[in-house]
VEXDREN-2710 file (C-alpha; in Angstrom, 1 decimal):
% VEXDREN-2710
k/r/px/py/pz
1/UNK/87.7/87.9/98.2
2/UNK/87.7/84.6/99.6
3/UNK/85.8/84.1/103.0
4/UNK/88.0/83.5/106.5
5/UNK/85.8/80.2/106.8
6/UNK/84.8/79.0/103.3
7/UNK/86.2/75.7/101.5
8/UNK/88.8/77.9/99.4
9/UNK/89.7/79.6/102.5
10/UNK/90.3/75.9/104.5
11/UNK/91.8/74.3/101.2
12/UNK/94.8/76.8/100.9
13/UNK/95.4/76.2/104.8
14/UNK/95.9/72.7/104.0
15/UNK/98.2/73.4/101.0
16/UNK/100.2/75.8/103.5
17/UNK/100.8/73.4/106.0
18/UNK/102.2/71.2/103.7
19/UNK/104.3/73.7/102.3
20/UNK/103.2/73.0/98.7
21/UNK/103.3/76.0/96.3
22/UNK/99.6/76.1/95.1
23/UNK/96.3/77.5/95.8
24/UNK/92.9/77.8/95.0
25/UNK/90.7/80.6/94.1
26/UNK/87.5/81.1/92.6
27/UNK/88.1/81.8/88.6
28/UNK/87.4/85.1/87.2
29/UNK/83.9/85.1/85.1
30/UNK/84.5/81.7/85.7
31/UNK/82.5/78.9/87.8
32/UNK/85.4/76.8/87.7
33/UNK/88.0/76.7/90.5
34/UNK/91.5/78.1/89.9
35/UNK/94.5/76.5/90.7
36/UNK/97.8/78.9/90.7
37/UNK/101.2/77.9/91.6
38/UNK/104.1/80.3/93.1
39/UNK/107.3/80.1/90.9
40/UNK/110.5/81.5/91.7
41/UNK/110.8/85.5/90.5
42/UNK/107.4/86.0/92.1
43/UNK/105.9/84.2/89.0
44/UNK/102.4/82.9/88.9
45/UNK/101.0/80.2/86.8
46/UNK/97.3/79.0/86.5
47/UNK/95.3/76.8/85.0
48/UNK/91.2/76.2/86.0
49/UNK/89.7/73.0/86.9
50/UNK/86.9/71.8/84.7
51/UNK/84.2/70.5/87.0
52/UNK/85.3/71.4/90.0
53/UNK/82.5/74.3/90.8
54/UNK/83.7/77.3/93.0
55/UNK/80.5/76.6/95.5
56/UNK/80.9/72.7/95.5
57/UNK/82.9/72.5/99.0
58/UNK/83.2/68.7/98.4
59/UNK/84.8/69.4/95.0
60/UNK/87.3/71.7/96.4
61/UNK/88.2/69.3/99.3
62/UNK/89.1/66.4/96.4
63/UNK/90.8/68.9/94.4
64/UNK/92.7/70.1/97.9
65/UNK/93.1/66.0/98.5
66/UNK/94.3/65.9/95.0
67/UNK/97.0/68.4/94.8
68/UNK/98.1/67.0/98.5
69/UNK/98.5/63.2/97.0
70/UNK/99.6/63.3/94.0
71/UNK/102.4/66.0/95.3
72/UNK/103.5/63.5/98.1
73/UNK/104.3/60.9/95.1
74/UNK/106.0/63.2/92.6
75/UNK/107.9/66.1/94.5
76/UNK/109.2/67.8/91.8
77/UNK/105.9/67.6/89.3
78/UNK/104.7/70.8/87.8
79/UNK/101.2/71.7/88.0
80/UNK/100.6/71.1/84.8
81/UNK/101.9/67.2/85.3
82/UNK/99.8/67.0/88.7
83/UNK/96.3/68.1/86.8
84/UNK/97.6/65.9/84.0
85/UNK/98.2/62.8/85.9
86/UNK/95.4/59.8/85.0
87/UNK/92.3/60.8/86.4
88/UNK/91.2/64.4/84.9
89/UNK/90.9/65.2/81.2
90/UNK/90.8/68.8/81.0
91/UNK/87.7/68.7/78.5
92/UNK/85.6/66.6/81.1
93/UNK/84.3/67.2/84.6
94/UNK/86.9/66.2/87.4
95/UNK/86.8/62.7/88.7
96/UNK/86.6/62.6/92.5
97/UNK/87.2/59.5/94.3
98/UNK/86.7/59.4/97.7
99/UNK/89.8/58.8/99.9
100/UNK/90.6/55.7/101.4
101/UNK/91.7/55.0/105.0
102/UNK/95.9/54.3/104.2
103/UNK/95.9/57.8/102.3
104/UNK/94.0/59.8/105.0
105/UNK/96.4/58.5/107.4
106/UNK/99.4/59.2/105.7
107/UNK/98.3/62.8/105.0
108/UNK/96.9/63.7/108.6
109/UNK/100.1/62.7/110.2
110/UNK/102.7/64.9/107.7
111/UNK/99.9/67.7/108.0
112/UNK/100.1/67.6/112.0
113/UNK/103.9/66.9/112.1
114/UNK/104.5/69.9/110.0
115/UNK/102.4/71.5/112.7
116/UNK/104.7/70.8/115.5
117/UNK/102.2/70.4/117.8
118/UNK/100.6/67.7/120.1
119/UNK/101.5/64.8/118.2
120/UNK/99.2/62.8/120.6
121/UNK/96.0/63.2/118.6
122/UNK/97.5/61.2/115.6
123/UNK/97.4/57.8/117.0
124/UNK/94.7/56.8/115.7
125/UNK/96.3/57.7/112.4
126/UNK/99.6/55.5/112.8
127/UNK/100.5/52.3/114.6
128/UNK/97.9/50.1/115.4
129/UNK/95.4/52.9/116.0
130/UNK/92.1/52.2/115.1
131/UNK/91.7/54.1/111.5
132/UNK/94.9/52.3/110.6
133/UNK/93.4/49.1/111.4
134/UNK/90.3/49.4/109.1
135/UNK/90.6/48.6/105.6
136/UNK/93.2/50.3/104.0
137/UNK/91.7/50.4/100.3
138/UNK/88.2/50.8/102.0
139/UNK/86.6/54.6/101.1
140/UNK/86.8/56.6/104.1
141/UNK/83.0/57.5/105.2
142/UNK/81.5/59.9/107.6
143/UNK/80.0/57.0/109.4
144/UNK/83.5/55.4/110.2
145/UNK/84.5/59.0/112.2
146/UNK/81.1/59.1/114.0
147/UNK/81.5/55.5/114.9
148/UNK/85.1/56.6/116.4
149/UNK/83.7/59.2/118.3
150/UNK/80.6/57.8/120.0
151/UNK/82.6/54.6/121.5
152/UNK/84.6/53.5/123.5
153/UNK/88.0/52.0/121.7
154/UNK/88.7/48.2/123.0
155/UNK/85.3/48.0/122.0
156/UNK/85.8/49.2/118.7
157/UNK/88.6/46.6/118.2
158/UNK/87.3/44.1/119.5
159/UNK/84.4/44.8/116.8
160/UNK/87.0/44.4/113.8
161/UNK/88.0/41.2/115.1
162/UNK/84.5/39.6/116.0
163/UNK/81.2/41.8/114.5
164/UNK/79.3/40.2/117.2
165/UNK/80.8/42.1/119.9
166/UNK/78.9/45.0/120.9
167/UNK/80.6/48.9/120.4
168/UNK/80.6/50.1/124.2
169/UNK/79.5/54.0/124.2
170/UNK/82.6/56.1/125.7
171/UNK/81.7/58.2/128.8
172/UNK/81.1/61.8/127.4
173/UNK/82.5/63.5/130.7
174/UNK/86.1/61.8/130.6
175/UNK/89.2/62.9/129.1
176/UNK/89.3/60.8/126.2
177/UNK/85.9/62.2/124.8
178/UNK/87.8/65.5/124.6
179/UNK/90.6/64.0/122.5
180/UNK/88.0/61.9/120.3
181/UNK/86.7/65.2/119.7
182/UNK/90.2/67.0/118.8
183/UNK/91.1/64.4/116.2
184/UNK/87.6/64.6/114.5
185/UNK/88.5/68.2/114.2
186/UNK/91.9/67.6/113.1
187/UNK/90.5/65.9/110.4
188/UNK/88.8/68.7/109.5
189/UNK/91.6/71.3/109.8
190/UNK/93.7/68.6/107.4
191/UNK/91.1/68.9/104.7
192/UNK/88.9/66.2/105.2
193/UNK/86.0/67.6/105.8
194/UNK/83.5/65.5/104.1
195/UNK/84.1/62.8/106.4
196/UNK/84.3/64.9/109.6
197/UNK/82.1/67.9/109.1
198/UNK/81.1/70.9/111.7
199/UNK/77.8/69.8/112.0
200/UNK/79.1/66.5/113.6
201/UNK/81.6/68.4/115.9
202/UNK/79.0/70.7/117.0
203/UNK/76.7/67.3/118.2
204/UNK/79.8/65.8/119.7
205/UNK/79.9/69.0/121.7
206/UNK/76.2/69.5/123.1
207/UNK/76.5/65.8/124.2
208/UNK/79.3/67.3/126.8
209/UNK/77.3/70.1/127.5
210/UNK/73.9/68.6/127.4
211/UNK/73.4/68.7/132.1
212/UNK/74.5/72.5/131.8
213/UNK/71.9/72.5/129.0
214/UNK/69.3/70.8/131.5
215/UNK/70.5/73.2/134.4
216/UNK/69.7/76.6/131.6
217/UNK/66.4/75.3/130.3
218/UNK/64.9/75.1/134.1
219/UNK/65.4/79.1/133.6
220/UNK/68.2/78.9/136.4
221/UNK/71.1/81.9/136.4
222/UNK/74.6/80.0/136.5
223/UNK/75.6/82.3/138.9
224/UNK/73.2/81.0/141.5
225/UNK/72.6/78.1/143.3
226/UNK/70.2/76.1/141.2
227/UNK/66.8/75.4/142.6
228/UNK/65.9/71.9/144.0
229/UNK/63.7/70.9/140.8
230/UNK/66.8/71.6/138.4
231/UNK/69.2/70.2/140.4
232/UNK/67.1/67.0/140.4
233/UNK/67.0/67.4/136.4
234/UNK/70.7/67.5/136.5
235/UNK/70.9/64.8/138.7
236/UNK/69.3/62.6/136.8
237/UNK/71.9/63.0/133.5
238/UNK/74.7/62.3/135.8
239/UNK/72.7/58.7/137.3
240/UNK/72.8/58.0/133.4
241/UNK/76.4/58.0/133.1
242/UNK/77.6/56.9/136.3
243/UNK/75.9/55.9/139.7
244/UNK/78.5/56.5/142.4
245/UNK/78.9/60.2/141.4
246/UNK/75.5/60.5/141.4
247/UNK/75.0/59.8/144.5
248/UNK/78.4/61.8/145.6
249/UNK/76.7/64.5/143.8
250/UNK/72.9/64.4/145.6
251/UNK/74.8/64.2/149.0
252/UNK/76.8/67.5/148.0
253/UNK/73.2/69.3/146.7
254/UNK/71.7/67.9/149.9
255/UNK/73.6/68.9/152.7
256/UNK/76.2/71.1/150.8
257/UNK/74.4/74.1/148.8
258/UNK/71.7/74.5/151.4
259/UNK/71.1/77.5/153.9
260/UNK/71.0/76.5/157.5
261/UNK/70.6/79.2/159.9
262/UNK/73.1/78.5/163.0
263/UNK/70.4/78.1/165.7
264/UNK/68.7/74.8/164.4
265/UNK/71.8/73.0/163.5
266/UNK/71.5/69.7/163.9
267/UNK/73.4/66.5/163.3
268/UNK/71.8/63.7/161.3
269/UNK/71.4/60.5/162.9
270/UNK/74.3/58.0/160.9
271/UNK/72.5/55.3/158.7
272/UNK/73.8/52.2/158.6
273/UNK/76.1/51.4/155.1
274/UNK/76.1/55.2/154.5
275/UNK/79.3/57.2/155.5
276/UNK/78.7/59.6/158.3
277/UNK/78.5/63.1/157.7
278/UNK/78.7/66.3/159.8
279/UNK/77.0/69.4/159.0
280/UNK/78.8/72.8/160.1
281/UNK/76.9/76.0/160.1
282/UNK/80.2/77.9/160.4
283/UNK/80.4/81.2/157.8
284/UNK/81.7/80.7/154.1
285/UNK/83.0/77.1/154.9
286/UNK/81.4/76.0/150.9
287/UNK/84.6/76.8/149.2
288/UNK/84.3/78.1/144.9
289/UNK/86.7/74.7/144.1
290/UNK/83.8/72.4/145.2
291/UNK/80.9/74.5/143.9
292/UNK/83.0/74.7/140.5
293/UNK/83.4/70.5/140.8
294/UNK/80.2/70.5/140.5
295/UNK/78.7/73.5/138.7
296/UNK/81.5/74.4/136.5
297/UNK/81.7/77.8/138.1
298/UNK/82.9/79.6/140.6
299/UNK/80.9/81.1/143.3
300/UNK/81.3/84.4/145.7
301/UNK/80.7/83.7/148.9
302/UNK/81.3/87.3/150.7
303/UNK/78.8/88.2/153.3
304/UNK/77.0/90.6/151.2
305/UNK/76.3/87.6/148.7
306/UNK/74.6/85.2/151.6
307/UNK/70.9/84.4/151.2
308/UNK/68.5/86.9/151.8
309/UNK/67.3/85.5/155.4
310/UNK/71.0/86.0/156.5
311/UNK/71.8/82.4/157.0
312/UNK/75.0/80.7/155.7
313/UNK/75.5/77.6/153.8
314/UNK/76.5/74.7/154.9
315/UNK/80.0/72.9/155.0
316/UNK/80.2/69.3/154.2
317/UNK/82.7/67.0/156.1
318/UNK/83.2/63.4/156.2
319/UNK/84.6/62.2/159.2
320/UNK/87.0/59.1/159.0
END
């Protein structure tokens, strides 16, 4: 049986989505790959690939790449006429060219549009998006998706057109991070993963998560207020990325997420060039949408969940 997350298993959800009648499968006492097409009358024929090993991923993702091409330019070709086609003799191990850029984006494009869903993540694919723009005849490489990824894109055009102009590293916490990651995983789901494997989706993602990851290894429960040593830790990632919400964010863990019991309150003196704030010892003011702003989380802030002294956090305001 053919494991939920193995090549064979990915392969014949490509060939699904484009609706074409064939799968794969491994061969029986075989260490070739199958390939069996549905025929009309609930007949079944199937040949095996020479070459193409059963526990060579890569070589099933060609063969998958293969059927998906050569398909796309002869509609009504048998399989026998697919496997057939220049290329493969069936006495000698399978040739597998890597795909270039013009087929990949061709392919991802039918594959999501068959899909019917957020069309969006293909513009890189069509247009003037950026894989369109490299060139077409070029092999596609694993380096050209991790270059995508990691920067920012009028940087990366601006590198096509000039090599001397430097690639600009996106910010990891916006919105457009997210989406670089969905199309490196579209890629994937669309059969191309050689050039856009897990490993590199799984990096993309700790680079989101790497100030929750500072935040854990201080040994700090997220459902407390961290201490002042791992807040500083966290701090520090977010000066990395961007300055003014760093210091939004150390005025918030200063005077926002810290007990003050009622009877010293006190109003800071205003500094000059510095925004006046007001601290208000009044019960539960710290509501959960700021503490998840900046914690990712929400936070109880019923009586019997106040500090152990008793006292009540603070409320920041700014007064205009």
């Amino acid at each position: 049986m053919t494991q939920a997350n193995s090549a064979l298993s990915r392969a014949n959800g490509v060939l699904r989505a484009h609706h074409l009648p064939f799968r794969l499968r491994a061969g029986h006492n075989s260490r070739w790959v199958s390939v069996y097409e549905n025929l009309p009358g609930r007949r079944v024929r199937e040949r095996s690939v020479r070459g193409c090993s059963s526990k060579d991923d890569q070589a099933i993702e060609a063969l998958c790449f293969r059927l998906v091409s050569e398909a796309r330019k002869l509609p009504e070709a048998s399989l026998e006429e697919l496997l057939s086609r220049p290329g493969e003799d069936g006495d000698q191990p399978a040739v597998r060219p890597a795909p270039c850029w013009s087929e990949i984006c061709e392919a991802v494009v039918a594959f999501q549009r068959r899909q019917g869903v957020n069309m969006n993540l293909v513009g890189p694919f069509k247009g003037q998006g950026y894989f369109r723009l490299l060139p077409p005849e070029r092999a596609a490489t694993e380096a050209d998706v991790r270059r995508f990824a990691l920067h920012t894109g009028e940087s990366l055009r601006a590198n096509l057109v000039d090599f001397s102009e430097p690639l600009v590293p996106v910010a990891t916490h916006r919105q457009g991070f997210r989406q670089k990651r969905e199309v490196v995983s579209l890629l994937r789901r669309a059969g191309f993963g050689a050039i856009a494997p897990e490993n590199l989706s799984e990096e993309l993602k700790a680079m989101v998560n790497k100030k929750k990851v500072a935040l854990l290894a201080a040994g700090e429960s997220r459902r407390r207020i961290p201490s002042t040593a791992a807040i500083e830790t966290w701090l520090d990632q977010v000066m990395e990325e961007d300055v003014l919400w760093g210091w939004v964010f150390a005025m918030v863990a200063t005077y926002g997420l810290r007990p003050l019991a009622t009877s010293t309150k006190k109003t800071p003196k205003p500094c000059p060039g510095v925004p006046r704030f007001v601290l208000r010892a009044s019960p539960a003011r710290l509501t959960s949408r700021t503490v998840e702003t900046v914690f990712g989380r929400r936070q109880s802030h019923r009586p019997e969940h106040q500090g152990r002294s008793g006292v009540q956090y603070q409320h920041l305001s700014i007064l205009r």
